[in-house]
C-alpha positions as CSV (number, residue, x, y, z in Angstrom):
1,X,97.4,147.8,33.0
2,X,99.7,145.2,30.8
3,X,97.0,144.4,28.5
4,X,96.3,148.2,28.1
5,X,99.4,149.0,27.3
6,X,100.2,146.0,24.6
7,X,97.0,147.1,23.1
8,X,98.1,150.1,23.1
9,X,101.3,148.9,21.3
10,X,102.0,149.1,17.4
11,X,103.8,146.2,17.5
12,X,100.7,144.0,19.5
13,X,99.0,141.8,17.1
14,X,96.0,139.3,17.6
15,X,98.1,136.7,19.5
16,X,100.5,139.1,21.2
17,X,98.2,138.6,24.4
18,X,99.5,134.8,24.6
19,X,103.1,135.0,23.7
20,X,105.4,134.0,26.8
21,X,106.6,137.1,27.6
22,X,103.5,138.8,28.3
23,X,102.0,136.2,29.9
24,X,105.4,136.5,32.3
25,X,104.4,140.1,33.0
26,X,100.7,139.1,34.6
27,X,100.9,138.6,38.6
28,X,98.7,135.4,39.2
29,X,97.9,136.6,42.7
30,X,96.6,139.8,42.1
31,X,94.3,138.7,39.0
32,X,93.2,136.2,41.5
33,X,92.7,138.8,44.5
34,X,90.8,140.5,42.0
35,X,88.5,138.4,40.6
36,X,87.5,137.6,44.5
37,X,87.1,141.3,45.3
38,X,84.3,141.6,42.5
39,X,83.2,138.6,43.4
40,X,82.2,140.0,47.1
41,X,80.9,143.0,45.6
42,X,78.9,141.7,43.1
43,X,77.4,139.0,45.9
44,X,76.3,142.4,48.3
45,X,74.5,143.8,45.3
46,X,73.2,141.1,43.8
47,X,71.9,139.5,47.5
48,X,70.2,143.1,48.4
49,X,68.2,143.3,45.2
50,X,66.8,139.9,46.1
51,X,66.5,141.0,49.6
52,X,64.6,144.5,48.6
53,X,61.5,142.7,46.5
54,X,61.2,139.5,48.4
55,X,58.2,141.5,50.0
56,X,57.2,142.3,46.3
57,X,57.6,139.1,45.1
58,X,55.3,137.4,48.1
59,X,52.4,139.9,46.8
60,X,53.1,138.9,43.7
61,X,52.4,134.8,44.1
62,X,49.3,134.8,43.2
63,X,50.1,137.0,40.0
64,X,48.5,140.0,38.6
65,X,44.6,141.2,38.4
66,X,42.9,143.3,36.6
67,X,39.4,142.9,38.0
68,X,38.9,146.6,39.2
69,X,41.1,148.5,36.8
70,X,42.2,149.4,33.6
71,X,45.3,149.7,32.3
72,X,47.0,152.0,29.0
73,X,48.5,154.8,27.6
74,X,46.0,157.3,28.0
75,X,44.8,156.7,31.5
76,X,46.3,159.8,33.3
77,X,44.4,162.0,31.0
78,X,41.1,159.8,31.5
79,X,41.7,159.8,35.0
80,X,41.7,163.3,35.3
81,X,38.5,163.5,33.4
82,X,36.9,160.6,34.5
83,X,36.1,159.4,31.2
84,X,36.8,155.9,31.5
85,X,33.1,154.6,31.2
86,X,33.5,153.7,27.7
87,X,36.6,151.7,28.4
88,X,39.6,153.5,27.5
89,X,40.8,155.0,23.6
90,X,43.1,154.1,21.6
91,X,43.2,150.3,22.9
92,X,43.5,147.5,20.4
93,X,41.8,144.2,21.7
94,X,44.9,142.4,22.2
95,X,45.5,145.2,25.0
96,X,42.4,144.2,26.4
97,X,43.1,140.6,27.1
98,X,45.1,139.7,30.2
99,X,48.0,138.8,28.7
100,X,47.8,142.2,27.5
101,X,47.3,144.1,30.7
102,X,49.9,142.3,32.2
103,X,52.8,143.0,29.5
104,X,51.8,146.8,29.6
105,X,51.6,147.0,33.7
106,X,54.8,145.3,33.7
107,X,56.6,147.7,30.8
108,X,55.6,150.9,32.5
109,X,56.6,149.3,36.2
110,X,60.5,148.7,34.9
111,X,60.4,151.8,33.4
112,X,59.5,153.2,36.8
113,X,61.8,150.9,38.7
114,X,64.9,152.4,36.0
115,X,63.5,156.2,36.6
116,X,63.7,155.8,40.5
117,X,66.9,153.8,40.5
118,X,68.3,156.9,38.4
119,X,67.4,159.6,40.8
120,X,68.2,157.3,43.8
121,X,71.8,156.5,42.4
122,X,72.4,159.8,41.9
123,X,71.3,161.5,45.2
124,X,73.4,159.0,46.9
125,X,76.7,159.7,45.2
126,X,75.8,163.3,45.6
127,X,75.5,162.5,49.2
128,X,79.0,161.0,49.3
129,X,78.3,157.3,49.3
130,X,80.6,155.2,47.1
131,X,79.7,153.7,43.9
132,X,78.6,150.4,45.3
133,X,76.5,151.4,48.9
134,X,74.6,153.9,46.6
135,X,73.8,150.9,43.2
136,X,72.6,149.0,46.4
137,X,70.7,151.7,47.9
138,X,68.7,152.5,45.0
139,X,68.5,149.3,43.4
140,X,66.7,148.1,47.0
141,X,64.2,152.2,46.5
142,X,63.5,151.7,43.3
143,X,62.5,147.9,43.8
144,X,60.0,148.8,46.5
145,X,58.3,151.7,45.3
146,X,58.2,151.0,41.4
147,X,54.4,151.0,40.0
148,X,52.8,150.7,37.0
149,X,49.6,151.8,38.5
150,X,50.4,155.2,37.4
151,X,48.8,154.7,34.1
152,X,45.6,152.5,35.4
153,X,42.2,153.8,36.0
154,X,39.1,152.6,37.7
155,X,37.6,150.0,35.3
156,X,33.7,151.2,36.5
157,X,32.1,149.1,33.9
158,X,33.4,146.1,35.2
159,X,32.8,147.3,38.8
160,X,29.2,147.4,37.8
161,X,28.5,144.3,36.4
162,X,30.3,142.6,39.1
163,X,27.8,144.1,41.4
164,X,24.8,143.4,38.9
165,X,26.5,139.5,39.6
166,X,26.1,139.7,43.1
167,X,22.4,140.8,43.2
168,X,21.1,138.4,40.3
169,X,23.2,135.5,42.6
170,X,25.0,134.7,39.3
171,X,28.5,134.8,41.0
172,X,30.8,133.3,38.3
173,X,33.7,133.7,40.9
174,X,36.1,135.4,38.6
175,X,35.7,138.5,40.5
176,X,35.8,138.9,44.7
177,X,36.8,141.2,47.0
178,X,39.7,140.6,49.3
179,X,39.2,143.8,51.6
180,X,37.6,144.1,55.1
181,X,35.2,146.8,53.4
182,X,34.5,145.1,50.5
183,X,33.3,142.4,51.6
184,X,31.4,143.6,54.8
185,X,29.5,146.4,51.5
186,X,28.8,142.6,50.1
187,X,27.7,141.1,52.7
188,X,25.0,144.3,53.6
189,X,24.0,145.6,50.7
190,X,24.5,142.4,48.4
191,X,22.0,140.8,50.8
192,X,19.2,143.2,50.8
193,X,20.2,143.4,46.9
194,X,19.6,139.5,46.6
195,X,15.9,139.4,48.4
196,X,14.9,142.3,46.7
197,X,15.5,141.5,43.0
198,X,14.4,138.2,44.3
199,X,10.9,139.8,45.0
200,X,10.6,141.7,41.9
201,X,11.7,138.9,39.6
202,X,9.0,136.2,41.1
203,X,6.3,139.0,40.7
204,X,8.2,140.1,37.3
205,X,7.3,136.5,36.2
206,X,4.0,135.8,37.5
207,X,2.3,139.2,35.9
208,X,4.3,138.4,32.3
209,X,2.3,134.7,32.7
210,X,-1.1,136.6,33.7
211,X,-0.6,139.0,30.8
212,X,-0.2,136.3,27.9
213,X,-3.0,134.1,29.4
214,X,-5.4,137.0,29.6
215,X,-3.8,137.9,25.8
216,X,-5.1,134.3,24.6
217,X,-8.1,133.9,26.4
218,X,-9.2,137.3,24.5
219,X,-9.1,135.6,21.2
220,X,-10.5,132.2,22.2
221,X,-7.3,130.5,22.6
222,X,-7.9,128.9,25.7
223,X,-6.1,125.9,25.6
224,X,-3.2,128.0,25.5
225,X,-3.8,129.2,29.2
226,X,-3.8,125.4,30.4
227,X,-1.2,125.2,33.0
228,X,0.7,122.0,31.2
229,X,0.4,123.5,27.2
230,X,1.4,127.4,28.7
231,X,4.7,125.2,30.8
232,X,5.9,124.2,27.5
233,X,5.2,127.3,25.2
234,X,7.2,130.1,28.4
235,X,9.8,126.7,28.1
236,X,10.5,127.5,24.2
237,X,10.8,131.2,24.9
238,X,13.6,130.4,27.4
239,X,15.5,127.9,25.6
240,X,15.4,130.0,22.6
241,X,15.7,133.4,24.3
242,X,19.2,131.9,25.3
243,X,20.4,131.9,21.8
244,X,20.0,135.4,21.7
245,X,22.5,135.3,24.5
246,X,24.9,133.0,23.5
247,X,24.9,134.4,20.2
248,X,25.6,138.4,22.1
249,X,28.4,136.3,23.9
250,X,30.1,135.2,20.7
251,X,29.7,138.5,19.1
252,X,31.8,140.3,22.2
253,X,34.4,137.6,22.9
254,X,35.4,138.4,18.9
255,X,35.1,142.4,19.4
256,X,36.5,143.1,22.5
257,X,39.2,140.4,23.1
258,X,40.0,138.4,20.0
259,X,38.7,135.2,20.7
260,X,37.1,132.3,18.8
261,X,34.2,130.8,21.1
262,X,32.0,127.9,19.6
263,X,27.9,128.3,19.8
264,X,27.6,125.4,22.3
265,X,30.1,126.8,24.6
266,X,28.7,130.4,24.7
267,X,24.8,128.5,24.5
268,X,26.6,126.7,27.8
269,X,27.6,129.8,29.1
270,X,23.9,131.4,28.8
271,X,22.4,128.5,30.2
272,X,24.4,128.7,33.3
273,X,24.3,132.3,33.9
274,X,20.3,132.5,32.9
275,X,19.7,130.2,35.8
276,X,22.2,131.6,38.5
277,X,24.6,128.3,38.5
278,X,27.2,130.6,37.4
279,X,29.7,127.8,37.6
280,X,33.0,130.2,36.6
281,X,34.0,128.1,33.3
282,X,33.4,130.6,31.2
283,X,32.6,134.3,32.0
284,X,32.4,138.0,31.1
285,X,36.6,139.2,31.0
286,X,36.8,142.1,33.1
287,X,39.4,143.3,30.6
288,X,37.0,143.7,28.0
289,X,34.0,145.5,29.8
290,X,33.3,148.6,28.5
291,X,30.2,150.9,28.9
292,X,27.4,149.8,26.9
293,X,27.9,146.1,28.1
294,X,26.5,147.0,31.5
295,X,23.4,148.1,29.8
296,X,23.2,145.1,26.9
297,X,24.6,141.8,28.7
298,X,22.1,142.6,31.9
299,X,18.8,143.7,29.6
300,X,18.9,140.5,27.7
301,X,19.7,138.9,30.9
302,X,16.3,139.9,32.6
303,X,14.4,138.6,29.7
304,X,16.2,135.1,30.4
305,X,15.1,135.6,34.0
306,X,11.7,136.7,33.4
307,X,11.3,133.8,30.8
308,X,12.5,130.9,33.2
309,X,10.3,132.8,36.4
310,X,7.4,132.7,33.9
311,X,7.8,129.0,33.0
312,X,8.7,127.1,37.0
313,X,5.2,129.8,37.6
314,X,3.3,127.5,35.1
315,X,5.2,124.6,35.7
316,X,4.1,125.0,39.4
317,X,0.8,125.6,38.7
318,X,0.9,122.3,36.6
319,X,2.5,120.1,39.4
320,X,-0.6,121.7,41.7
321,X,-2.9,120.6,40.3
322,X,-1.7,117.0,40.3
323,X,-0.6,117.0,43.7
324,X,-4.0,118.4,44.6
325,X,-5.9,115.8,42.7
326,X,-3.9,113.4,44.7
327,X,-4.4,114.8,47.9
328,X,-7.9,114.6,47.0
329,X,-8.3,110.8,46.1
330,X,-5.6,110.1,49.4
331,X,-8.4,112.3,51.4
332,X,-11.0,110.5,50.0
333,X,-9.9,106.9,50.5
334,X,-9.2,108.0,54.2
335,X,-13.0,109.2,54.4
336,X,-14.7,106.3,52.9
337,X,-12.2,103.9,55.4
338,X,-13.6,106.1,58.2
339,X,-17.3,105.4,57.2
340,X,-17.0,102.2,56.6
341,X,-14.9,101.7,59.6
342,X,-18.0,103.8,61.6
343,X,-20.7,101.2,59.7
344,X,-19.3,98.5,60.8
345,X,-18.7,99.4,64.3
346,X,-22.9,100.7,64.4
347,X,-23.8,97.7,62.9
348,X,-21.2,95.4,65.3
349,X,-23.0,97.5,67.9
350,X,-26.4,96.4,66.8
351,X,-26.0,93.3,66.9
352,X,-23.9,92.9,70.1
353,X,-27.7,94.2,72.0
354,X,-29.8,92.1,69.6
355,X,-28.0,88.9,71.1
356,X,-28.0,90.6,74.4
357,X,-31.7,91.4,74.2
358,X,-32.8,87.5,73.3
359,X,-30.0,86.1,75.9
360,X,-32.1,88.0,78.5
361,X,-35.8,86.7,77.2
């Protein structure tokens, strides 16, 4: 109330704060009673925000995902329409990215948290609650049931090609699910899915093989049917059917997210997925999924598949026939060891009674 007043003053200057006199007028114990008032306060409010999102923050260890979902501006209206399939409008590719997703889910959760914290503050004053019961109140409200989920949407292509992952055994391990559902649907249905695309793909690559060697055997090109020449021609379709692949890879990581990737790392990246290693160095963002990638990135996929079935078919039939023509010479040697093992014990025999036959005359 001093300092109010000098302020207040015409005759207060810049320095009329310091001068003696005023400095008199201050009570040394009250500023100092307080200071320590606010200072208790300030600790209650402080300590019950902490207290209010230590649940929210323990969720929150393991940060933020965006496996399943989809998050910007004009999700409510999407969601309403279920138009999400071709991955959202008006969403630039650094939006996409997880960085992205994360910044935006965050901005619309404080703006939430500040909207709650409003009404809450409010209510309780209207209520009767004093200033500082009703901040802590609704600071503790609006720190539990903030969300930025309100403007998230079902990210279905990436839901899709997750389960295209699961049946193909690819599994880059980007993407699981932590539910008792999920994973008992998994566990069913992504078995049955497994031994079933299993089947078709073995019988997918053994009629692709029959058809080209019945296509070059038409035109005289028989050599091209041998087991060990057909190996290495279905081995050059694969290795160069993966280019296609890496090169779709480079092409996406550019238009949906952004990013730079090198030829060998996406040629990598093919390699691993064509033959199911799926290793989880490199992968398909969820972020960036959007309709026509479920269709594209597993089409060119089952060529790869088809290819690499087609070439371990020939290279099978290859390692047959040597195994077989070793069989055959082992078999062999143990035959002609058996006959000459039986000749020798007929003529062993023979003579054993010729002896025996002059011993008695």
């Amino acid at each position: 109330e001093v300092v109010t007043e000098l302020l207040a003053a015409e005759t207060a200057d810049a320095d009329g704060l310091f001068r003696p006199e005023v400095i008199e007028q201050v009570n040394a114990t009250h500023q100092y009673e307080f200071l320590r008032d606010c200072g208790v306060v300030g600790r209650q409010v402080v300590n019950a925000v902490f207290d209010s999102g230590e649940e929210n923050v323990a969720a929150a260890a393991n940060g933020l995902s965006f496996n399943w979902i989809r998050c910007y501006e004009d999700a409510p209206y999407q969601k309403r329409h279920q138009r999400d399939f071709r991955g959202g409008t008006n969403i630039t590719k650094e939006q996409r990215t997880y960085d992205g997703q994360s910044t935006f889910y965050t901005r619309k959760w404080n703006e939430d948290r500040q909207a709650i914290f409003e009404a809450q503050y409010q209510l309780l004053l209207d209520s009767g609650m004093n200033e500082t019961e009703a901040s802590q109140n609704a600071s503790a409200t609006a720190a539990s049931e903030a969300t930025g989920g309100t403007y998230c949407i079902l990210n279905t292509p990436a839901s899709s090609f997750f389960w295209f992952t699961v049946q193909t055994m690819v599994g880059y391990g980007n993407m699981a699910p932590i539910t008792k559902r999920g994973r008992r649907l998994v566990f069913l249905l992504g078995f049955f899915s497994i031994l079933l695309f299993g089947g078709i793909l073995a019988m997918a690559g053994y009629i692709v093989a029959f058809l080209f060697d019945d296509w070059v055997s038409r035109r005289g090109m028989y050599f091209l049917s041998k087991p060990w020449v057909a190996c290495c021609i279905w081995a050059a379709a694969y290795y160069g059917w993966m280019c296609v692949i890496a090169s779709q890879y480079v092409y996406w990581k550019d238009a949906r997210l952004g990013e730079n990737v090198s030829f060998e790392t996406a040629y990598w990246w093919a390699y691993i997925s064509t033959t199911t290693v799926g290793l989880g160095d490199f992968f398909l963002d969820s972020e960036g999924l959007i309709g026509r990638d479920v269709f594209i990135f597993p089409l060119i996929f089952l060529v790869g598949f088809t290819l690499l079935s087609a070439f371990l078919s020939k290279f099978w039939d290859a390692c047959s026939i040597v195994i077989q023509r070793r069989r055959k010479g082992f078999v062999d040697m143990l035959l002609s060891q058996k006959v000459s093992w039986k000749e020798t014990c007929i003529s062993q025999r023979g003579e054993n009674s010729l002896t025996e036959e002059a011993s008695s005359s």
